[in-house]
Structures are given as C-alpha cells and as structure tokens.
DRENTORZA-280415 format. One line per field, with one value per atom (N, C-alpha, C): x, y negated, z negated; residue number from 1. Coordinates in Angstrom, 1 decimal, decimal comma. Atoms other than C-alpha are relative to their C-alpha. Layout:
! residues N
u = X/...
v = Y/...
w = Z/...
nr = NUM/...
//
This chain:
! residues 131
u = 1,3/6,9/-0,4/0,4/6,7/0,6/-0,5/8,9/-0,9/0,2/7,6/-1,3/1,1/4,3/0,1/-0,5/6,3/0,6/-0,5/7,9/-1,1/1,2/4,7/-1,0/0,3/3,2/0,6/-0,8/6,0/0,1/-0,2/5,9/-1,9/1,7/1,8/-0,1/0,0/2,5/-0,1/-0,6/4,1/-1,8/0,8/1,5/-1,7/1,2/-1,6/-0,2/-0,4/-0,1/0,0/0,2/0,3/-1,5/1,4/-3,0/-0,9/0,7/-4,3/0,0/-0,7/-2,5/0,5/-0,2/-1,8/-0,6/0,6/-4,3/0,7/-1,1/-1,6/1,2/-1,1/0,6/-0,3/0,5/-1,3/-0,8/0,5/-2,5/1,4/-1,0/-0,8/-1,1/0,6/-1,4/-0,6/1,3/-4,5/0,6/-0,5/-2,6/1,4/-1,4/1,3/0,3/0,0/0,6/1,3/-1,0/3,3/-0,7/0,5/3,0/0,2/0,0/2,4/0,8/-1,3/5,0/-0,3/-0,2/4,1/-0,4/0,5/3,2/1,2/-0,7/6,4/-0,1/0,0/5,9/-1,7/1,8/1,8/-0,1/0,6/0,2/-1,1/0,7/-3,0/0,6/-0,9/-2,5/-1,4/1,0/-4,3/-0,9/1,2/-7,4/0,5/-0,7/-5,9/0,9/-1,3/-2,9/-0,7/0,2/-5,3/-1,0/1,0/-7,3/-0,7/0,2/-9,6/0,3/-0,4/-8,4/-1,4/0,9/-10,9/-0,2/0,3/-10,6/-0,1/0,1/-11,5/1,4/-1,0/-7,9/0,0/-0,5/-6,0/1,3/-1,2/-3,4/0,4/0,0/-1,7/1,1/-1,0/0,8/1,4/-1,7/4,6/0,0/-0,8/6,4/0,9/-1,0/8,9/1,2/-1,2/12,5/0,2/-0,8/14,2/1,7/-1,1/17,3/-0,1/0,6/17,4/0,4/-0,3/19,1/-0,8/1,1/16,7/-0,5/0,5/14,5/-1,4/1,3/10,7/-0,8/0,6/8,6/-1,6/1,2/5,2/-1,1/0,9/2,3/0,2/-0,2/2,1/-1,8/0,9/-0,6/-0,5/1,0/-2,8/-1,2/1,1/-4,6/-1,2/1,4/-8,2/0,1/0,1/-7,4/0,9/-0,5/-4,9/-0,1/0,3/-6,9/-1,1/0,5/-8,3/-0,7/1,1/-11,0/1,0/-0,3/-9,7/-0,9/0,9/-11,0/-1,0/0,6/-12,2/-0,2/0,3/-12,9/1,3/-1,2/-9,2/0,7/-0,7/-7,1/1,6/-1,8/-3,7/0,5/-0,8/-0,7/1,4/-0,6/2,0/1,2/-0,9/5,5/1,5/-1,6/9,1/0,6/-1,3/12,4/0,6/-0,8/13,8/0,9/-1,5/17,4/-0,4/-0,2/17,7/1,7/-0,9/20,3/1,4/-0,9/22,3/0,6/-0,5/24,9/-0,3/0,4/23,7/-1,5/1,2/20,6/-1,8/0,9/17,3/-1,2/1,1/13,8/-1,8/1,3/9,9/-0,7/0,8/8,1/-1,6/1,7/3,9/0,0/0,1/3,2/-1,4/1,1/-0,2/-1,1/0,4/-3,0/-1,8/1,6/-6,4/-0,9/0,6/-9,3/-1,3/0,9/-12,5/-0,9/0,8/-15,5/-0,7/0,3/-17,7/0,6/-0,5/-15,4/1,1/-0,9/-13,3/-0,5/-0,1/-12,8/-0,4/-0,6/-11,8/-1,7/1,2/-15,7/-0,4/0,3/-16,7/1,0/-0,9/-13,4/-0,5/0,0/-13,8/-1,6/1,5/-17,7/0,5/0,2/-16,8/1,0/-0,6/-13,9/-0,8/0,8/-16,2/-1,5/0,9/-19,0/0,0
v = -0,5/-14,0/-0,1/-0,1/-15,3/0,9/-1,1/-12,8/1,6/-1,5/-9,9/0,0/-0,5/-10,7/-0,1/-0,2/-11,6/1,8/-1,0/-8,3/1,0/-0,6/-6,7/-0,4/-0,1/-7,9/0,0/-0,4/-7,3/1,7/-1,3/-4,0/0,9/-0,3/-3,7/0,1/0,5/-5,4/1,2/-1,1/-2,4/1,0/-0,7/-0,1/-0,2/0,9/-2,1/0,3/-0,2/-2,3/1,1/-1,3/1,5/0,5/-0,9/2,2/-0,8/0,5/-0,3/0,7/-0,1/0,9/1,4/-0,9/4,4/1,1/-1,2/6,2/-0,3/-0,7/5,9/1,5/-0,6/8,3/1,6/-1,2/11,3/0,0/-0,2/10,2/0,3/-0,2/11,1/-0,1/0,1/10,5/1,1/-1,0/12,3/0,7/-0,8/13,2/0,7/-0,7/13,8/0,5/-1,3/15,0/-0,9/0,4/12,3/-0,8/0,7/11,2/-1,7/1,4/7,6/-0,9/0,7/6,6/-0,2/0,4/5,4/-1,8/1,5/1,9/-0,8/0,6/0,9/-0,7/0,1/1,0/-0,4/0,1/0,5/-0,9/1,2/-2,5/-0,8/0,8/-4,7/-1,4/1,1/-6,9/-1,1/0,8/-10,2/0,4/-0,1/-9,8/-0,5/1,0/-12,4/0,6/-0,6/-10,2/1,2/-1,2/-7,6/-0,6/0,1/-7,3/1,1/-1,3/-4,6/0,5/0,3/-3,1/0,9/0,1/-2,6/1,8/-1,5/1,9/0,2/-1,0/2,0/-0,6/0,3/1,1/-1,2/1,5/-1,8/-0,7/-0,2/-3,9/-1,0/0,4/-5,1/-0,9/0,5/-8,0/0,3/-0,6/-6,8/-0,8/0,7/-8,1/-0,8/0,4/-10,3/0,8/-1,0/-9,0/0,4/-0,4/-7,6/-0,7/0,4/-9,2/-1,6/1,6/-13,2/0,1/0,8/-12,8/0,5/-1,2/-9,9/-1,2/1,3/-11,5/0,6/-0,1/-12,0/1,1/-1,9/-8,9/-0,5/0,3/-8,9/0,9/-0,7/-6,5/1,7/-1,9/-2,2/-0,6/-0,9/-0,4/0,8/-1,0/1,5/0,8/-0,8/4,4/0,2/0,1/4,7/1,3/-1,4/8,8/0,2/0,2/7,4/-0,9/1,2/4,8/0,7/-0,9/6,0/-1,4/0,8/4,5/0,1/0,5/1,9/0,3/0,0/2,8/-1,2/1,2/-1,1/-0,9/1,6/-4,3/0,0/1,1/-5,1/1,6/-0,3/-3,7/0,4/-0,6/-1,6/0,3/-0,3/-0,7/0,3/-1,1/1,9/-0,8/0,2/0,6/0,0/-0,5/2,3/-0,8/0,1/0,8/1,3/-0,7/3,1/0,0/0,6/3,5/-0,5/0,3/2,4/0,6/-0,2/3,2/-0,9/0,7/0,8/-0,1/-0,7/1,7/-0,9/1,1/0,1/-0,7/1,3/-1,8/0,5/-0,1/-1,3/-0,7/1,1/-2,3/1,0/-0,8/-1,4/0,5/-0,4/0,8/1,0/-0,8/2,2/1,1/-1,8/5,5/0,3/-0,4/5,0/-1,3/1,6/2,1/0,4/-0,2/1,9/-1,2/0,9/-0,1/-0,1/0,0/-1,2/0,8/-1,1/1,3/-1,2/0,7/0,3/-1,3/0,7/-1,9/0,5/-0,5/0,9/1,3/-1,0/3,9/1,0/-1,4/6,0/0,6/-0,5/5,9/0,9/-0,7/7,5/1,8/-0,8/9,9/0,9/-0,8/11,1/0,9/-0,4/12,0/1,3/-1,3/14,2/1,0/-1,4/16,4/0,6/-0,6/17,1/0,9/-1,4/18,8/1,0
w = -0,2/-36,8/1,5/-1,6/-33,0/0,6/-1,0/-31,7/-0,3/0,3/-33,3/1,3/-0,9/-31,1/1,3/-0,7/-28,3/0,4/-0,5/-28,1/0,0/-0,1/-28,6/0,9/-1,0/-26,1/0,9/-0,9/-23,8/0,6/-0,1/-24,8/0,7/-0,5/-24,0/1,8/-1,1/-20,4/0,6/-1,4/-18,4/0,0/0,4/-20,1/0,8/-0,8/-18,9/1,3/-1,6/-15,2/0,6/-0,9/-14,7/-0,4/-0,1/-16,0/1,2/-1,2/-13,3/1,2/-1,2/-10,5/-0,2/-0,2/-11,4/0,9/-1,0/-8,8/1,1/-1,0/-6,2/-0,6/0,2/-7,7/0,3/-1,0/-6,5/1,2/-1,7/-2,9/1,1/-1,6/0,7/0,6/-1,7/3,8/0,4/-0,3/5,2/1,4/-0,8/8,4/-0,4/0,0/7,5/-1,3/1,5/4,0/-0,7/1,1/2,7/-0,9/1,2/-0,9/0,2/0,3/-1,1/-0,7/0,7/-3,4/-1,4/1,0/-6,3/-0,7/0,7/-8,5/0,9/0,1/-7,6/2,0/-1,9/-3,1/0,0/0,0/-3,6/-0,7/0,5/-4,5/0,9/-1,0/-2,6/0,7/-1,4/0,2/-0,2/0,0/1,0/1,1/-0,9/3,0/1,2/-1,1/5,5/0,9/-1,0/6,4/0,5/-0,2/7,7/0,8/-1,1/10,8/0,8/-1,1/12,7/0,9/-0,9/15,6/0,6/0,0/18,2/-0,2/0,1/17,9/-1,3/0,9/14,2/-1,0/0,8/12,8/-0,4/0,5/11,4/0,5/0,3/12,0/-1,0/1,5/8,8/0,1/-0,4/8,8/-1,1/0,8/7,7/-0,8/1,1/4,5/0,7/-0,3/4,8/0,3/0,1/5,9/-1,0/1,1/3,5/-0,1/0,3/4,1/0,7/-0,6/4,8/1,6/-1,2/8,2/1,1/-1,6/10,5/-0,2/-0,8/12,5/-0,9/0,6/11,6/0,4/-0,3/11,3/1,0/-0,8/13,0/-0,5/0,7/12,1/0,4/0,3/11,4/0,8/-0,7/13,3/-1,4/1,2/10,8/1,1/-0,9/12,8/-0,9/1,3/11,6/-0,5/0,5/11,3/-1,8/1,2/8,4/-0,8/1,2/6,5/-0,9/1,2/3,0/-0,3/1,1/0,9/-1,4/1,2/-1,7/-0,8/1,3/-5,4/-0,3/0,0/-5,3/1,3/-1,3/-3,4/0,9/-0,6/-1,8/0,8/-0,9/0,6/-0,7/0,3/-0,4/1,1/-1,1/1,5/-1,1/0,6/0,1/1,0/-1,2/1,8/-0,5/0,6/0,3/0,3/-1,0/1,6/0,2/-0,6/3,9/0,5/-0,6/5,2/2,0/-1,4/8,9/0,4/-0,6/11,6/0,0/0,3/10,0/-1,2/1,2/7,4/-1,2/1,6/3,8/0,3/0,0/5,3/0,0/0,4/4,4/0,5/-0,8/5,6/-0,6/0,8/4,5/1,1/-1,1/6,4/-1,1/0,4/5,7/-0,4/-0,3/4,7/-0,4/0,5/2,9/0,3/0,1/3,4/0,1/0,6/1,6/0,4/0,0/2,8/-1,1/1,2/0,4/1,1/-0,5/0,9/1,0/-0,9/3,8/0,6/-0,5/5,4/1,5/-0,9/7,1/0,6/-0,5/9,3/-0,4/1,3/6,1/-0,4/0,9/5,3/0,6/-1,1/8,5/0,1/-0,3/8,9/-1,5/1,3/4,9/0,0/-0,1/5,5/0,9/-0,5/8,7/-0,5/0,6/6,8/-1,4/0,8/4,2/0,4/-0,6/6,5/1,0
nr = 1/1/1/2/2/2/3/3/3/4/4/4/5/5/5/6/6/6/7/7/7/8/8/8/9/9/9/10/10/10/11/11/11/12/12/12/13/13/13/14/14/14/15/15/15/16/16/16/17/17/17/18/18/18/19/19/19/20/20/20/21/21/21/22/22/22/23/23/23/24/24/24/25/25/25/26/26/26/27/27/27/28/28/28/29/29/29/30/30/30/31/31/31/32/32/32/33/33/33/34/34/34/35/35/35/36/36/36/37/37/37/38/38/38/39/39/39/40/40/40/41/41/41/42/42/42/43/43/43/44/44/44/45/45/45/46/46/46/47/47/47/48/48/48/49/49/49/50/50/50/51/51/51/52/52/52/53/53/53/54/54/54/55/55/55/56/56/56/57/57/57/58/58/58/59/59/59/60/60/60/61/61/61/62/62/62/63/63/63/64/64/64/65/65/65/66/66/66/67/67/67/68/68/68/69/69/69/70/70/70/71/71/71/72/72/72/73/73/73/74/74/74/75/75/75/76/76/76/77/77/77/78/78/78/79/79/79/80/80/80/81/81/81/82/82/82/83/83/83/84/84/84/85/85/85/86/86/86/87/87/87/88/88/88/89/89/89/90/90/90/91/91/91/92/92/92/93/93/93/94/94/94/95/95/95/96/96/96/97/97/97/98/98/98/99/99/99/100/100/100/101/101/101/102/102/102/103/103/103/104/104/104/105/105/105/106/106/106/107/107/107/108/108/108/109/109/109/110/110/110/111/111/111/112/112/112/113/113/113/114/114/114/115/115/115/116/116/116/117/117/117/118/118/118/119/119/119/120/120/120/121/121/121/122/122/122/123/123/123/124/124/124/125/125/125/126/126/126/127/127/127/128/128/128/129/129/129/130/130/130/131/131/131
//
C-alpha cells in the first residue's frame, strides 16, 4: 500500500513543476528574438546574486563552472533593453549549456532574464513599445 502512494506521488511531482514554471517556454529575448529555452535552462535566482547597474540594467552573478577545474566565473551584464518583467516576486535567468571553442567542454551562457514588476528597466522599456 506505501508504494502505490509513493509512486503516485512521484508521478504528480514533474506535473506540478511544469505547470509552475511553464510560462518560459514561449518567451525570447526582446532584442535577438532567441527562445529562452525552456523549464529545463530557466529557473529563479536569489535576489542576492543580482545587482542594478547604474544605466537601467543588471549585473547577475554566474553559476558555478560547469566543470570542477575552469577557473571562477564572475557576473553577466544584463542590458536594461533585454530585461523582461517576471510573472511574480523573484528574479529569473534562462542559461543553456553551450559548446565552447573547446572540443567536448561546455559552459552556461544567458539568453533570457526576468526581473519582478516595478523593480526593473523592463517596466519602463515594455510601456514605451506599446505606445
């Protein structure tokens, strides 16, 4: 009898998670028109790893490497022309692994990044393409 509710709610879990987090899967970038990725590259960031910069933008502090031995990352640039209004309170950031110039090795790079309303750029920017 415990498994059966075990697997039942194993099976609920995923389901739950993309209805949270499913409004990335039809945003892009407001300037380069790239899709954002998906549940799997999108997810919110801590407040902490994020800071204004003084024209409007952001800058956002990088993930860890991706591989144990690169060196320490440092922070992304977020122009204020490409920061979108988050659906809620928190701060997202869209970030693939992409290949590098290095055969097999891998690394995360930005392509999408949501601030909460009145907090950012996006509020201002989104107002003037609409009139």
């Amino acid at each position: 009898m415990k498994r059966k509710h075990v697997v039942s709610l194993l099976w609920l879990a995923p389901v739950g998670q993309s209805d949270v987090h499913g409004w990335y899967t039809d945003k892009t970038d407001p300037v380069l028109h790239y899709k954002c990725c998906g549940n799997e590259d999108c997810h919110p960031i801590d407040p902490d790893d994020v800071r204004p910069a003084r024209d409007g933008g952001y800058f956002v502090k990088q993930p860890q490497p991706f591989y144990r031995n690169d060196p320490p990352t440092g922070e992304w640039y977020i122009p204020k022309d490409r920061v979108q209004t988050a659906p809620d309170d928190r701060y997202h950031i869209c970030e693939p692994l992409v290949p590098t110039n290095r055969v097999g090795r891998l690394k995360r790079r930005w392509t999408c990044f949501f601030a909460p309303m009145g907090t950012s750029s996006a509020t201002r920017t989104e107002h003037a393409q609409e009139g």
